[in-house]
C-alpha positions in Angstrom: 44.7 -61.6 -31.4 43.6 -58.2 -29.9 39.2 -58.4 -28.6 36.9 -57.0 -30.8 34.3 -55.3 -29.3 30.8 -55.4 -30.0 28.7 -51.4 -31.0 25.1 -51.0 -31.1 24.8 -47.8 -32.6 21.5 -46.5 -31.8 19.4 -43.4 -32.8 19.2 -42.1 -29.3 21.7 -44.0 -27.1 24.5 -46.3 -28.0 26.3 -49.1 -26.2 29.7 -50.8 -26.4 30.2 -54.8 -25.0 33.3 -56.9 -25.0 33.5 -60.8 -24.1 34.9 -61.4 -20.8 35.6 -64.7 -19.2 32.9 -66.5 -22.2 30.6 -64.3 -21.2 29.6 -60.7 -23.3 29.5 -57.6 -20.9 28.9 -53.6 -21.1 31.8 -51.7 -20.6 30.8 -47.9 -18.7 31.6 -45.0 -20.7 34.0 -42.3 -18.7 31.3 -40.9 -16.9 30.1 -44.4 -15.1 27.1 -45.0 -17.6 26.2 -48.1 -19.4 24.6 -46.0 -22.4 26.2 -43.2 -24.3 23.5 -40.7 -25.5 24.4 -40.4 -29.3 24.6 -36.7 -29.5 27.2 -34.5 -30.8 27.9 -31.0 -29.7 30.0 -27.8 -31.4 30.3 -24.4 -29.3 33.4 -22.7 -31.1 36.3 -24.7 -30.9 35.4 -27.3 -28.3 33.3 -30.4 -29.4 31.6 -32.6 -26.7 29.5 -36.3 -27.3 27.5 -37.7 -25.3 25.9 -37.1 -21.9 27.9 -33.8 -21.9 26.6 -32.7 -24.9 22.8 -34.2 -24.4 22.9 -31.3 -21.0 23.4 -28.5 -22.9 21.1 -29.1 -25.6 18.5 -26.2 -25.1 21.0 -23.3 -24.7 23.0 -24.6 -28.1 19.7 -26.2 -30.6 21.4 -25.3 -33.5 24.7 -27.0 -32.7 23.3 -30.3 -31.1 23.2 -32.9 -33.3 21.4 -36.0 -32.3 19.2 -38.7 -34.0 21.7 -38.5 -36.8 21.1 -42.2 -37.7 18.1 -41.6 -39.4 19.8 -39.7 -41.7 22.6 -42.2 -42.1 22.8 -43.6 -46.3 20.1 -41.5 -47.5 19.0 -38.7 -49.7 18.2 -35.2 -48.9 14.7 -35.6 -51.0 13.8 -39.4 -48.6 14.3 -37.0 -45.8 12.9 -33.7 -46.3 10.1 -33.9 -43.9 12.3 -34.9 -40.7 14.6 -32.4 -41.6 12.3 -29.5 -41.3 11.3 -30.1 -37.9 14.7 -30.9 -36.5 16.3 -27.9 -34.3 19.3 -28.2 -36.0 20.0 -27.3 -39.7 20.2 -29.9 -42.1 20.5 -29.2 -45.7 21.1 -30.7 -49.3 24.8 -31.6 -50.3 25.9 -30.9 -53.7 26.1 -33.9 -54.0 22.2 -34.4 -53.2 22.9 -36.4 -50.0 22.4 -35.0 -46.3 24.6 -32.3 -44.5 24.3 -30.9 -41.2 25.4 -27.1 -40.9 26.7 -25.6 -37.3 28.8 -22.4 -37.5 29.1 -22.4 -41.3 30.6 -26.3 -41.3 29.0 -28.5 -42.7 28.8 -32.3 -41.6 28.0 -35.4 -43.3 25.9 -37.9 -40.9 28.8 -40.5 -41.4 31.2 -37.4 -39.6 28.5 -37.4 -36.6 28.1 -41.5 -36.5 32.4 -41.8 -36.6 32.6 -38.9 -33.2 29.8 -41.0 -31.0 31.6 -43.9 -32.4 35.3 -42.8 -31.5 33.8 -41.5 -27.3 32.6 -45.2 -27.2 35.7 -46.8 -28.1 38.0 -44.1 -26.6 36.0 -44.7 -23.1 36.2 -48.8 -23.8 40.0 -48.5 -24.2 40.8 -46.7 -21.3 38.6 -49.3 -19.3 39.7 -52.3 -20.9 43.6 -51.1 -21.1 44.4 -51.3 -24.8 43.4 -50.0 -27.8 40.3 -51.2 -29.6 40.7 -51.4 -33.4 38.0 -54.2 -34.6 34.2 -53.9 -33.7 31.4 -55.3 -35.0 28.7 -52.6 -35.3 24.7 -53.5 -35.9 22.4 -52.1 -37.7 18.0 -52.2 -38.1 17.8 -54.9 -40.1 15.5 -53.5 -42.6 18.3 -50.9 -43.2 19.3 -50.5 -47.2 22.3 -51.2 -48.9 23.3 -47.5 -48.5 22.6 -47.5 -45.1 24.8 -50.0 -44.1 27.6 -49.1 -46.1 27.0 -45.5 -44.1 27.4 -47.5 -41.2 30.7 -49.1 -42.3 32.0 -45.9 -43.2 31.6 -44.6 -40.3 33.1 -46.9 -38.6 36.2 -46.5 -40.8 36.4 -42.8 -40.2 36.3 -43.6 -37.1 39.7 -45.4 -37.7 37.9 -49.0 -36.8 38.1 -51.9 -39.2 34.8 -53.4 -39.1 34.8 -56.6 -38.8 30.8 -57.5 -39.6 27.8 -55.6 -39.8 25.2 -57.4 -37.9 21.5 -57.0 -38.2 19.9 -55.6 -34.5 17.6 -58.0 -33.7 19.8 -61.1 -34.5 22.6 -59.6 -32.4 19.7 -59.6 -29.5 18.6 -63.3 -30.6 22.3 -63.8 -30.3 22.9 -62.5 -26.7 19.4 -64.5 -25.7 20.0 -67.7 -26.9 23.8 -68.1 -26.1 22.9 -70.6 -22.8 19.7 -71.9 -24.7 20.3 -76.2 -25.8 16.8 -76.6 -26.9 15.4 -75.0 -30.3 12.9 -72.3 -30.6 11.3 -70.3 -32.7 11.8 -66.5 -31.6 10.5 -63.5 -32.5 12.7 -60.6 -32.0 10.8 -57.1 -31.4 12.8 -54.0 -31.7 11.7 -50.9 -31.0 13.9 -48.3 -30.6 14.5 -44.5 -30.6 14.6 -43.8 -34.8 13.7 -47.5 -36.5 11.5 -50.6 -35.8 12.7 -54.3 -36.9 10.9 -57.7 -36.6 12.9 -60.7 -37.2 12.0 -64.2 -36.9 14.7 -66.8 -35.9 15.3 -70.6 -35.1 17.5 -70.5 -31.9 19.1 -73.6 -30.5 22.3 -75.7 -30.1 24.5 -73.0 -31.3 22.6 -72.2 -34.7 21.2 -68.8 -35.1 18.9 -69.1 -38.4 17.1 -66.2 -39.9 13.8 -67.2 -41.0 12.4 -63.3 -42.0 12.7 -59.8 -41.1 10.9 -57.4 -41.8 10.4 -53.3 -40.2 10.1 -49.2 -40.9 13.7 -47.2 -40.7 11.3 -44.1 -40.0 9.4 -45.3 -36.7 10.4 -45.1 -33.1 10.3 -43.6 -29.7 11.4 -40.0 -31.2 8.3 -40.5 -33.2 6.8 -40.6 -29.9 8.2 -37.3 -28.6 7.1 -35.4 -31.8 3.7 -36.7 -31.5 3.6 -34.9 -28.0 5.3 -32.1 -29.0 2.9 -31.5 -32.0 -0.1 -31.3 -29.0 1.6 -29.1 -27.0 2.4 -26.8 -29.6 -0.5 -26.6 -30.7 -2.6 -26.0 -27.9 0.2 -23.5 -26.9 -0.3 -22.0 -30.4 -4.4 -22.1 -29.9 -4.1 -20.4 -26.6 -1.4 -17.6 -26.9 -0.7 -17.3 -31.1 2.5 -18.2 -30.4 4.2 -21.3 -32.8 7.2 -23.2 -30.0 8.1 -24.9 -33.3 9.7 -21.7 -35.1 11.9 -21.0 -31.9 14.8 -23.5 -31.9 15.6 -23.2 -28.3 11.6 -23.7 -27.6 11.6 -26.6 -30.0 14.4 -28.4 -27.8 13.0 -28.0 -24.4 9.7 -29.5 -25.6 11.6 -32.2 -27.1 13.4 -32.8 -23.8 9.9 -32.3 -21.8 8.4 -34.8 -24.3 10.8 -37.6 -23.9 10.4 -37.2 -20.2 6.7 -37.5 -19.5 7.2 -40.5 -22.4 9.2 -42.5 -20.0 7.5 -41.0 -17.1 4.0 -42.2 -17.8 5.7 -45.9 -18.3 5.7 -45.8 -14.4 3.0 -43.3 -13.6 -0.7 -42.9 -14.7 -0.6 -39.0 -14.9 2.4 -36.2 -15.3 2.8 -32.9 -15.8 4.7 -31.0 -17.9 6.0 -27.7 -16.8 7.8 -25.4 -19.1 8.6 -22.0 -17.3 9.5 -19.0 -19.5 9.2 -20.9 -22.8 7.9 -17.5 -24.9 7.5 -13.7 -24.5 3.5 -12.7 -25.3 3.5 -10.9 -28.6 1.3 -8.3 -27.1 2.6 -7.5 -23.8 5.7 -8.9 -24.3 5.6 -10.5 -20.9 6.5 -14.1 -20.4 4.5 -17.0 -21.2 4.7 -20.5 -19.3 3.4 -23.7 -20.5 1.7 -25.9 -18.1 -0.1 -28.9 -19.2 -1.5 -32.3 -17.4 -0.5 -35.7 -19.8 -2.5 -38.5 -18.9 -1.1 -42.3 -20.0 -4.4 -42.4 -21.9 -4.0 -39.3 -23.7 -0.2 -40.3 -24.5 -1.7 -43.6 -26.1 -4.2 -42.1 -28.2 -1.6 -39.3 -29.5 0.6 -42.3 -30.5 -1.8 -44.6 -32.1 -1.6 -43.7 -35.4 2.1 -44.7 -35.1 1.7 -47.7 -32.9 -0.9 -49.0 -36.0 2.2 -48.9 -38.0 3.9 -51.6 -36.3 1.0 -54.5 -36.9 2.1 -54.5 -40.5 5.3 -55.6 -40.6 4.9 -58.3 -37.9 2.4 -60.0 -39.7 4.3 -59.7 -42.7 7.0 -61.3 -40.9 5.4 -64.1 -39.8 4.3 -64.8 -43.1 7.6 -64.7 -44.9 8.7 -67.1 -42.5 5.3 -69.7 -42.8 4.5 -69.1 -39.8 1.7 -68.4 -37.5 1.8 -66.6 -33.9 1.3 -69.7 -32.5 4.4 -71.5 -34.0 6.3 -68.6 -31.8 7.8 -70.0 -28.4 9.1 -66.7 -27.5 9.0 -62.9 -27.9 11.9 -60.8 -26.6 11.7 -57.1 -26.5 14.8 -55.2 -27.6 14.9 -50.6 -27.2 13.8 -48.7 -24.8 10.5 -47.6 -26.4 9.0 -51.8 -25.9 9.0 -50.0 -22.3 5.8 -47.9 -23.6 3.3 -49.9 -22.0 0.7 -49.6 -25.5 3.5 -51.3 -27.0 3.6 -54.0 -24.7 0.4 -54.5 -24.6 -0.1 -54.1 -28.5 2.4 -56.7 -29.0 0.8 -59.3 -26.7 -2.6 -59.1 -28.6 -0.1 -58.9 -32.0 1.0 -62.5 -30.6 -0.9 -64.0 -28.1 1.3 -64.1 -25.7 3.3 -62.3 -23.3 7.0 -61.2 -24.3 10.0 -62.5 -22.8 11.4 -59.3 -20.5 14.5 -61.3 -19.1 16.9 -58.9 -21.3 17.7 -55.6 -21.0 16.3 -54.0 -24.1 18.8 -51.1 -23.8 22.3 -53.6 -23.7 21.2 -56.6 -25.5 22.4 -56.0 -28.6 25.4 -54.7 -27.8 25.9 -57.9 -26.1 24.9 -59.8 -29.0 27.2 -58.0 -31.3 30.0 -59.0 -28.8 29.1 -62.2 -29.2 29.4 -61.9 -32.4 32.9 -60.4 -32.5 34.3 -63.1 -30.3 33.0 -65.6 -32.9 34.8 -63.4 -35.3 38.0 -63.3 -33.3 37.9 -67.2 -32.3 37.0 -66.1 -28.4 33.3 -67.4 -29.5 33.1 -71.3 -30.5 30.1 -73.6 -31.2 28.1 -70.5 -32.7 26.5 -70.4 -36.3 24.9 -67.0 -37.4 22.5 -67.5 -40.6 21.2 -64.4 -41.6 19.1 -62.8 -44.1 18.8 -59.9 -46.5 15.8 -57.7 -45.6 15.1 -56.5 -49.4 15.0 -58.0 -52.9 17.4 -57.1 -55.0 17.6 -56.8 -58.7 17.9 -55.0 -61.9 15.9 -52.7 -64.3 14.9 -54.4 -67.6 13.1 -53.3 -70.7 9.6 -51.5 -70.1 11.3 -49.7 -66.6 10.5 -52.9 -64.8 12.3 -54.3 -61.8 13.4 -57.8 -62.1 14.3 -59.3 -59.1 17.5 -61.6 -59.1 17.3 -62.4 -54.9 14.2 -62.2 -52.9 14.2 -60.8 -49.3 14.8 -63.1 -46.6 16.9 -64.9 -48.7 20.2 -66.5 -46.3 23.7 -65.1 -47.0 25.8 -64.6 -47.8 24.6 -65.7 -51.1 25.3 -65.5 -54.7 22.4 -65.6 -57.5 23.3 -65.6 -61.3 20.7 -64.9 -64.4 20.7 -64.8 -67.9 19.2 -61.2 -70.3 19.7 -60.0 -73.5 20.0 -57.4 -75.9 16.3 -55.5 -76.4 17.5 -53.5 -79.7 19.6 -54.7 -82.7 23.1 -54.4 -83.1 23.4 -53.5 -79.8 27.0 -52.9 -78.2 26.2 -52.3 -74.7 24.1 -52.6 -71.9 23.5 -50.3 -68.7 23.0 -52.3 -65.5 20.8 -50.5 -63.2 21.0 -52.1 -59.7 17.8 -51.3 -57.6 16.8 -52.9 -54.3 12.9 -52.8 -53.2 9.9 -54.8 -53.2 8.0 -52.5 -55.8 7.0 -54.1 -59.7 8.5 -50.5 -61.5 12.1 -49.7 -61.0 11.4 -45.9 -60.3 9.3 -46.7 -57.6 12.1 -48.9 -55.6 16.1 -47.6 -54.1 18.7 -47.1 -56.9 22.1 -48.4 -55.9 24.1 -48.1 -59.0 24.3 -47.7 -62.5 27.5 -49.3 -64.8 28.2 -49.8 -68.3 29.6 -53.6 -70.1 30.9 -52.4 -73.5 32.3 -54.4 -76.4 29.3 -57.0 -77.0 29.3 -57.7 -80.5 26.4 -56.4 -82.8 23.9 -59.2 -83.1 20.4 -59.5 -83.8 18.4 -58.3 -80.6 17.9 -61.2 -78.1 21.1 -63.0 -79.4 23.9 -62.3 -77.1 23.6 -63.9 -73.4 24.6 -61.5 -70.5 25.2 -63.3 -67.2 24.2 -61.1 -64.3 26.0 -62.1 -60.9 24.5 -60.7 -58.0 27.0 -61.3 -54.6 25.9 -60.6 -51.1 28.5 -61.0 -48.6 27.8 -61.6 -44.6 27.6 -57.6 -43.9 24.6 -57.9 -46.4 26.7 -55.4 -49.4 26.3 -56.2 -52.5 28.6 -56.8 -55.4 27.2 -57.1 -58.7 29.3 -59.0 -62.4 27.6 -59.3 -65.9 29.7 -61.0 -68.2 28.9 -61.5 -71.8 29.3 -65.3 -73.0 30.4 -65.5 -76.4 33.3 -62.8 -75.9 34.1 -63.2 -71.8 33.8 -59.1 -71.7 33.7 -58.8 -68.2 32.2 -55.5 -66.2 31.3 -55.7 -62.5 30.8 -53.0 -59.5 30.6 -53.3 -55.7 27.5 -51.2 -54.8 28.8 -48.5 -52.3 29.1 -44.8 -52.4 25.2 -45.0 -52.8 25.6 -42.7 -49.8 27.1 -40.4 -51.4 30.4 -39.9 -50.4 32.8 -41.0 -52.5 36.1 -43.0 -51.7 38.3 -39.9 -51.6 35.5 -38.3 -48.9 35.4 -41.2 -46.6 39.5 -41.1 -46.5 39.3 -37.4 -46.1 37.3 -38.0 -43.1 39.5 -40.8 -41.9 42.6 -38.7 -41.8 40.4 -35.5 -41.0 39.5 -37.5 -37.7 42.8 -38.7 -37.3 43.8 -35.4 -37.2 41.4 -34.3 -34.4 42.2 -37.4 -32.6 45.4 -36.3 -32.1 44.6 -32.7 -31.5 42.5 -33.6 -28.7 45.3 -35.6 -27.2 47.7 -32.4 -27.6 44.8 -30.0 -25.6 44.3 -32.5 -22.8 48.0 -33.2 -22.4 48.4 -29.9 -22.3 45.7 -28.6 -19.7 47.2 -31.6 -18.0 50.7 -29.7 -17.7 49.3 -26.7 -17.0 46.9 -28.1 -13.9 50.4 -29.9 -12.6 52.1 -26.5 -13.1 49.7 -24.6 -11.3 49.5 -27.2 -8.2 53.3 -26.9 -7.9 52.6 -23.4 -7.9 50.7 -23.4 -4.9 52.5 -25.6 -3.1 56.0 -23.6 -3.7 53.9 -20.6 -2.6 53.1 -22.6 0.7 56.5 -23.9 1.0 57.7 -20.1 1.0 55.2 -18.5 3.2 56.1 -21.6 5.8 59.7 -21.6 5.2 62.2 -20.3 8.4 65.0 -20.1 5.7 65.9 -16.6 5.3 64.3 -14.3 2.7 67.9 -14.6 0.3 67.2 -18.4 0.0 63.8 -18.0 -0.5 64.1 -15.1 -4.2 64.8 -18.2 -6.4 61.4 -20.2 -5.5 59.7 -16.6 -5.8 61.1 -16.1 -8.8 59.8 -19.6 -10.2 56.5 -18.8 -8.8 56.2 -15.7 -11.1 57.3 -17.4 -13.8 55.2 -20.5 -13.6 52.1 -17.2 -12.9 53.0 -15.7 -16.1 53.2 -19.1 -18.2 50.2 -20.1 -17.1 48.1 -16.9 -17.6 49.6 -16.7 -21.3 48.9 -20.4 -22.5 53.0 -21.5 -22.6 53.2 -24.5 -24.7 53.2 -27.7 -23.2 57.2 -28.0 -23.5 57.6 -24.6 -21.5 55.1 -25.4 -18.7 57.0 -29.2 -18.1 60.3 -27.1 -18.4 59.3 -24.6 -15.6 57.8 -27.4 -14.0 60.8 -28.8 -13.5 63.1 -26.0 -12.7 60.1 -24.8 -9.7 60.6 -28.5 -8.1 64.5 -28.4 -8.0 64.2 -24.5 -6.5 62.0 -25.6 -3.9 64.3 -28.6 -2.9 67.2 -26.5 -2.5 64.4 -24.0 -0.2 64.0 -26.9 2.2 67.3 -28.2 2.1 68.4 -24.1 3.0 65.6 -23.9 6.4 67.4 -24.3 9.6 66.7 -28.0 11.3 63.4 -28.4 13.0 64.7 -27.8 16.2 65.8 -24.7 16.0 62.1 -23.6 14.4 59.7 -21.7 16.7 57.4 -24.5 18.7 53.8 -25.2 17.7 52.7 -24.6 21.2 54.0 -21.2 21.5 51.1 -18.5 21.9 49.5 -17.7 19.0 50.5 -20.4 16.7 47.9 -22.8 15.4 47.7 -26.0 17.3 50.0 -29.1 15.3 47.3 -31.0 12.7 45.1 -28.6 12.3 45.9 -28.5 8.1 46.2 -32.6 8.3 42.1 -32.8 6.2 43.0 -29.7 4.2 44.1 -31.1 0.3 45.6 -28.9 -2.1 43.3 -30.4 -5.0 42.7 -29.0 -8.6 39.2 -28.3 -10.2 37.8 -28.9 -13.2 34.5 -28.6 -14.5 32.1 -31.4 -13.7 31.4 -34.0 -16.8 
């Protein structure tokens, strides 16, 4: 059976892992790193992810896309506010779900997710030396029904099947506990660049129980950035008049300058940030640099209103699991924003005690996740994963309220079944309205679906008995059945498209990327020709200044030469370049086979000629830009 690899697709950086010998390990993306940064780039035909696109952020805002997960499964009207104050422009679909424009295309976030996706598993093949197909890809485990469907979407675009969507922090519990005999209780803190999760697990012997989870999709590190990007702008804005915030390009070097004092002052008490050229004065139209000292305590009190937010769903953790802090053995850290030192600090007083930092919070749960894949593909034995749904789930009934059929932090998969009725006479059908949420109302909680069962018979109101079946299966998606007893009419839907794309979108985009796959193939092959092409072309060109064979012998290679030139300097297809490729080698056999023996050629020693080895260092290399 081909490996499965294991993705944790992050809001800011994303990692890929594969079991080797038993044990899970990181593969390096093409450019020797561990973490991809999960940016997307367009500048007119060419499209770049990752590092490469991260570097030229500032001088392209508008056609950098980055953070996209937050965006991933929702609506344009849940993320209105974050949309405003990105760089980039993100607008409403027609469909009223999220799209990003650059050069007049637009983008869904499940487009954006699949191209990160497809570098990572591009760069893993290449390393590992055969195609990856099957992955298992995590998600924050407080993420929605929509959301994770997103998530499996994009994976499909990405032309992966996906074997399991696995919740963050268990994949992290997962990668900690794989050498652990004894049992604990764990509590699993996840920070990262765009979500926070808390999940609470019993780890030990090979059995991976979720007790609760619990989190905010809309609170991480980036949080962090904007919250020093909101003081420098507006101190810059006090001082000068002038609003960074309006000026893309301004916006993205104080988002760049933001993140890096942020992980600066994890090390350091004090930095400075030092933005040269950043505006032109309004008045004078000279040039206006920002310059401004960032003390660790100043970066902790810009980001306590945010690090307040956290408390709240740790203690609501603990309680959905009956638990107090002190029933906790350990606390491991998971993202790179449990580096903050607040946050450390924050959760030690949170828990009493001091986290576990023996993981890497950037890899584990990529490491967990391939874990979780070798279980999948039978590389993984011995290991039991129980986990849990992070929101009840239920339906609307009579008075707009929301009934709830499965509770949160209930194990799955799972599969709950209840009995309603008819609330008006003679009533021949009944809407199901599928919501997911913890509110009492239905409008106040997520919609997943709406569907109709027809044909009950007409009966007095509260006569006929509707079974509503509510399925969760291990990726935590939901499939929903009500069935009318007396005449076994039978109507069911599995919730997805609540992203809204609809079937015939996501295949679009399948084939769509497909297509570009192979285009890209076709480009590099083909720069790949040419580059051979042109190194033969210098070479023959040597060959013939070099050669003793008279200048007859010598018109055919010339000849070639020209013709390779022209080729090259006119973008010959890839056929023409291998052709003259080809025809330029065999010319410039026949040159050498033509020059008089070696003998007969003037000595090295001879006045004036350059002493023998002198060109033995020189190679004849080709160039290419850097990353």
């Amino acid at each position: 059976m081909a490996r499965a690899v294991g993705i944790d697709l992050g809001t800011t950086n994303s990692v890929i892992a594969v079991m080797e010998g038993g044990e899970p390990t990181v593969l390096v993306n093409s450019e020797g790193n561990r973490t991809t940064p999960s940016v997307v780039a367009f500048k007119g035909e060419q499209r770049l992810t990752g590092q490469v696109a991260k570097r030229q952020a500032v001088l392209n805002a508008k056609g950098t896309l980055f953070e996209v997960k937050r965006y991933m499964g929702r609506t344009w009207d849940e993320v209105k506010e974050e949309a405003e104050r990105s760089p980039y422009e993100v607008v409403r679909g027609d469909d009223g779900g999220v799209r990003f424009v650059v050069e007049g295309k637009q983008y869904t976030p499940e487009e954006i997710s699949a191209m990160v996706l497809q570098k990572l598993v591009e760069d893993a093949s290449a390393t590992l030396g055969e195609k990856v197909t099957k992955a298992v890809i995590t998600v924050p485990a407080y993420f929605n029904n929509s959301q994770r469907e997103a998530t499996q979407n994009a994976g499909r675009i990405a032309g992966l099947e996906v074997l399991r969507i696995v919740n963050e922090p268990t994949a992290a519990a997962l990668a900690y506990g794989l050498e652990k005999k004894g049992n604990e209780t764990v509590l699993v803190f996840d920070l990262g660049g765009g979500t926070f999760d808390v999940s609470v697990l019993e780890v030990g012997d090979g059995v991976f129980e979720v007790r609760s989870t619990n989190g905010d999709t809309h609170l991480g590190g980036s949080d962090f950035d904007y919250a020093v990007v909101g003081w420098l702008a507006d101190d810059f804005k006090k001082e000068y008049g002038v609003d960074l915030r309006k000026d893309k390009q301004a916006l993205q070097r104080l988002l760049e300058a933001a993140e890096k004092a942020k992980i600066e002052l994890s090390g350091i008490p004090e930095t400075t940030i030092s933005l040269p050229f950043i505006a032109l004065d309004p008045a004078s139209n000279a040039p206006l640099y920002l310059e401004k000292r960032l003390s660790r305590s100043k970066f902790e009190e810009l980001i306590t209103p945010l690090l307040n937010r956290v408390r709240g769903p740790v203690e609501s953790a603990l309680r959905d699991a009956k638990l107090t802090k002190n029933d906790i053995d350990e606390v491991i850290l998971v993202g790179g924003s449990t580096r903050v030192p607040a946050v450390k600090k924050l959760v030690q007083e949170a828990l009493g005690k001091a986290p576990n930092q023996s993981v890497n919070p950037d890899e584990v749960v990529a490491l967990g996740a391939a874990v979780q894949a070798g279980v999948l593909t039978g590389d993984v034995e011995d290991i039991v994963l129980l986990d849990v749904t992070p929101l009840s789930l239920g339906v609307e009934t009579k008075g707009g309220v929301f009934t709830k059929l499965v509770d949160r932090n209930t194990a799955i998969p799972v599969r709950k079944t209840e009995t309603f009725t008819t609330a008006e006479m003679n009533q021949t059908g009944v809407e199901v309205h599928v919501l997911q949420g913890e509110r009492p109302l239905a409008t106040d909680n997520k919609s997943l679906g709406r569907f109709k069962l027809d044909g009950i018979p007409p009966m007095m109101a509260g006569m006929p008995q509707i079974e509503i079946s509510y399925d969760i299966d291990a990726n935590g998606i939901l499939h929903v059945t009500a069935k009318e007893k007396s005449t076994g009419k039978e109507a069911s839907i599995t919730i997805q498209n609540t992203t809204t794309l609809s079937e015939d979108e996501v295949d679009r985009m399948v084939k769509d990327a497909e297509a570009n796959a192979e285009r890209d193939r076709e480009a590099r092959e083909h720069i790949e020709a040419k580059n051979t092409l042109d190194g033969l072309r210098v070479q023959a060109q040597r060959a013939v200044d070099e050669s003793t064979a008279d200048d007859e012998a010598k018109q055919p290679v010339k000849r070639a030469i020209a013709e390779a030139e022209s080729a090259i300097d006119s973008g010959a297809p890839k056929s023409r370049l291998e052709e003259l490729g080809r025809e330029l080698s065999e010319k410039l056999v026949a040159l050498q086979q033509a020059a008089p023996p070696a003998e007969d050629a003037p000595q090295g020693n001879e006045q004036g000629a350059q002493p023998q080895g002198q060109d033995d260092d020189v190679v004849d290399a080709d160039f290419k830009p850097a990353g």
